[in-house]
C-alpha positions as CSV (number, residue, x, y, z in Angstrom):
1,X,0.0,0.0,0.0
2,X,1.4,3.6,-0.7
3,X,0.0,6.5,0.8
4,X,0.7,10.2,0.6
5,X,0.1,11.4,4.0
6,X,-0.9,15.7,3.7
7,X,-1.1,17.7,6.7
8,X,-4.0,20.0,6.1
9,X,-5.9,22.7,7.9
10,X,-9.2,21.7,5.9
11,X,-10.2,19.1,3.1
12,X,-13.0,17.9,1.4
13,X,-14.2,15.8,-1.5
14,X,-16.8,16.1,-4.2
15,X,-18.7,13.6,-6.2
16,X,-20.2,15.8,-8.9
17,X,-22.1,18.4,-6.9
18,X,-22.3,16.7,-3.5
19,X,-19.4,16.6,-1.2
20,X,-19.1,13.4,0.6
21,X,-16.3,13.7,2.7
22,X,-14.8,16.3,4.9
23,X,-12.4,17.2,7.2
24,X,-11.1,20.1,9.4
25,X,-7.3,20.2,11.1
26,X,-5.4,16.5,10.3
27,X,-4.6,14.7,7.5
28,X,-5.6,14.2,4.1
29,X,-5.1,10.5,3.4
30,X,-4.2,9.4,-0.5
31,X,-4.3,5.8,-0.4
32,X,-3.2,3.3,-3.2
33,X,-4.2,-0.3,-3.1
34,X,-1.6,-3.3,-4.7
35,X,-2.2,-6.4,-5.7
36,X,-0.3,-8.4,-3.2
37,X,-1.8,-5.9,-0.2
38,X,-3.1,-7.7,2.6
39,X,-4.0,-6.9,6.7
40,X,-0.6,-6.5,7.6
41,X,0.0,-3.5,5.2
42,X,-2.8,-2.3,6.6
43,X,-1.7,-2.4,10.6
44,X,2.1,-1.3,9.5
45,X,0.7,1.8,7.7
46,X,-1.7,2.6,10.4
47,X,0.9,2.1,13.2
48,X,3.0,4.8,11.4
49,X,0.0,7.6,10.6
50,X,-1.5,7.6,14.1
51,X,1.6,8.6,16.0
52,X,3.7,10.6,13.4
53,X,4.7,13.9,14.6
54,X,4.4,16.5,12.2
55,X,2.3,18.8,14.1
56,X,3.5,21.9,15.6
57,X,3.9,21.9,19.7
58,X,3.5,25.3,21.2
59,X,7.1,26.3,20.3
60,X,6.3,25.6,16.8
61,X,8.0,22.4,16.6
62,X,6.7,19.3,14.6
63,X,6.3,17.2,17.7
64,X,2.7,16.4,18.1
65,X,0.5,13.4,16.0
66,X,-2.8,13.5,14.8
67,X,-4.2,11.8,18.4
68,X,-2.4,14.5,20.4
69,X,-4.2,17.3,18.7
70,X,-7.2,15.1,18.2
71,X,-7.5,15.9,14.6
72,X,-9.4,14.1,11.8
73,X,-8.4,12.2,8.7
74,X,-9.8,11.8,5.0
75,X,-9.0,8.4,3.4
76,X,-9.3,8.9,-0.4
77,X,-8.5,5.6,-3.1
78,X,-6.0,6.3,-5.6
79,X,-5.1,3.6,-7.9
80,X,-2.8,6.2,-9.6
81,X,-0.3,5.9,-7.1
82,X,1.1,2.6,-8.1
83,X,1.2,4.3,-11.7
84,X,4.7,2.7,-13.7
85,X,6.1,4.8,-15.8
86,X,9.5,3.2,-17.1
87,X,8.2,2.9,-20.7
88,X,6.7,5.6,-22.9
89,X,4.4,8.6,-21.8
90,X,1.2,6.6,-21.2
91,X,1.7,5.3,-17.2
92,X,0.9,1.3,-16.3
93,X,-1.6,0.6,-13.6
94,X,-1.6,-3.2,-13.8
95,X,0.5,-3.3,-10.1
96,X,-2.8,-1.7,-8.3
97,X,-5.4,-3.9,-7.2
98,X,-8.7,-4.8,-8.7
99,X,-11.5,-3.7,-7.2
100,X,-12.9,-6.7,-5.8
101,X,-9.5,-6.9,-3.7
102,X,-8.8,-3.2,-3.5
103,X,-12.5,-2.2,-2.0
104,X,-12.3,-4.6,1.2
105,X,-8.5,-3.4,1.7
106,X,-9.6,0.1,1.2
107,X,-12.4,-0.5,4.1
108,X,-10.0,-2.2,6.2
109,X,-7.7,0.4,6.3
110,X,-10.3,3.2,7.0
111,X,-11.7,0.9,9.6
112,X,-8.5,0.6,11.5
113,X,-7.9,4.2,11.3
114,X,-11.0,5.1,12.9
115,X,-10.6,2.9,15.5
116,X,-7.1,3.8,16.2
117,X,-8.5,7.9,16.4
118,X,-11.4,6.9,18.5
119,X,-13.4,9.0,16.2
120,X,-15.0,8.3,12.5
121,X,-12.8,8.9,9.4
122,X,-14.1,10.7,6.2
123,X,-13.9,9.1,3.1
124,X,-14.0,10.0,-0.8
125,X,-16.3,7.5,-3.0
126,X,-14.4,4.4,-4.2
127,X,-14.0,4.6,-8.0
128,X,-15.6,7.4,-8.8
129,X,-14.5,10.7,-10.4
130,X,-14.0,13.0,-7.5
131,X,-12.8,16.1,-6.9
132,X,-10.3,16.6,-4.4
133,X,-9.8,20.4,-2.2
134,X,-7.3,20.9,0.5
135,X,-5.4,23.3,2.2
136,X,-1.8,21.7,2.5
137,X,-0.3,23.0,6.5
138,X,3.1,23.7,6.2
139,X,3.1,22.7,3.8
140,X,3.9,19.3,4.8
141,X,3.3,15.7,2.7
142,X,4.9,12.4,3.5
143,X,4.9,9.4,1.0
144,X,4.2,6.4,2.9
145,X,4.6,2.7,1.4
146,X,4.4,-0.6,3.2
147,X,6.6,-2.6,0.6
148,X,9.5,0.1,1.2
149,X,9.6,1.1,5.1
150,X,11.9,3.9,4.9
């Protein structure tokens, strides 16, 4: 699973003219599913999100998580994220996962992250066409992937 992990002040998502997910302070979630994905992705990713510090303390340090300031998260799919582009201009897509594997991973995940925050998780609509409106904190993004644990 990759993720890019955005600290934002606000985010939403909008299916067409109905906004389906929102969010205020925390972090945008982009979240690619893989073929060979499974729970353990899942628990590794979320075990990393939940306590990273990349808020700012009082001194304006990056040394508080999304459960210290009790902030919120929006889990959005993104298939493009495990996009290949070693040959020609057109990207591959054939590493992400199908939808009948990606959809219960995708659930999983948001699942354990709302459990993890004590609090419900916003989500975008799987597969559809949505768009996407943030305000990046910082700003500060952090690519996240569970096959390379850097």
């Amino acid at each position: 699973m990759r993720t890019v992990l955005q600290r934002v002040s606000e985010a939403s998502v909008t299916v067409g003219e109905r906004v389906v997910g929102g969010i205020g302070a925390g972090f945008l979630i982009l979240l690619g599913v893989e073929q060979e994905d499974a729970a353990a992705d899942i628990d590794w990713l979320v075990g990393k999100i939940l306590p990273m510090r990349v808020f700012e303390d009082e001194a304006g340090k990056m040394n508080r998580s999304l459960l210290d300031i009790g902030g919120e998260a929006l889990v959005v799919s993104q298939f493009t994220l495990h996009a290949r582009t070693r040959k020609g201009t057109r990207p591959s897509f054939d590493r992400a996962a199908r939808p009948e594997v990606a959809i219960p991973l995708y659930e999983q995940f948001v699942a354990a992250l709302a459990e993890g925050l004590g609090k419900p998780v916003a989500t975008g609509e799987f597969g559809a066409m949505m768009q996407v409106a943030l305000v990046n904190d910082g700003p500060v993004t952090i690519l996240l992937d569970s096959r390379v644990r850097e």
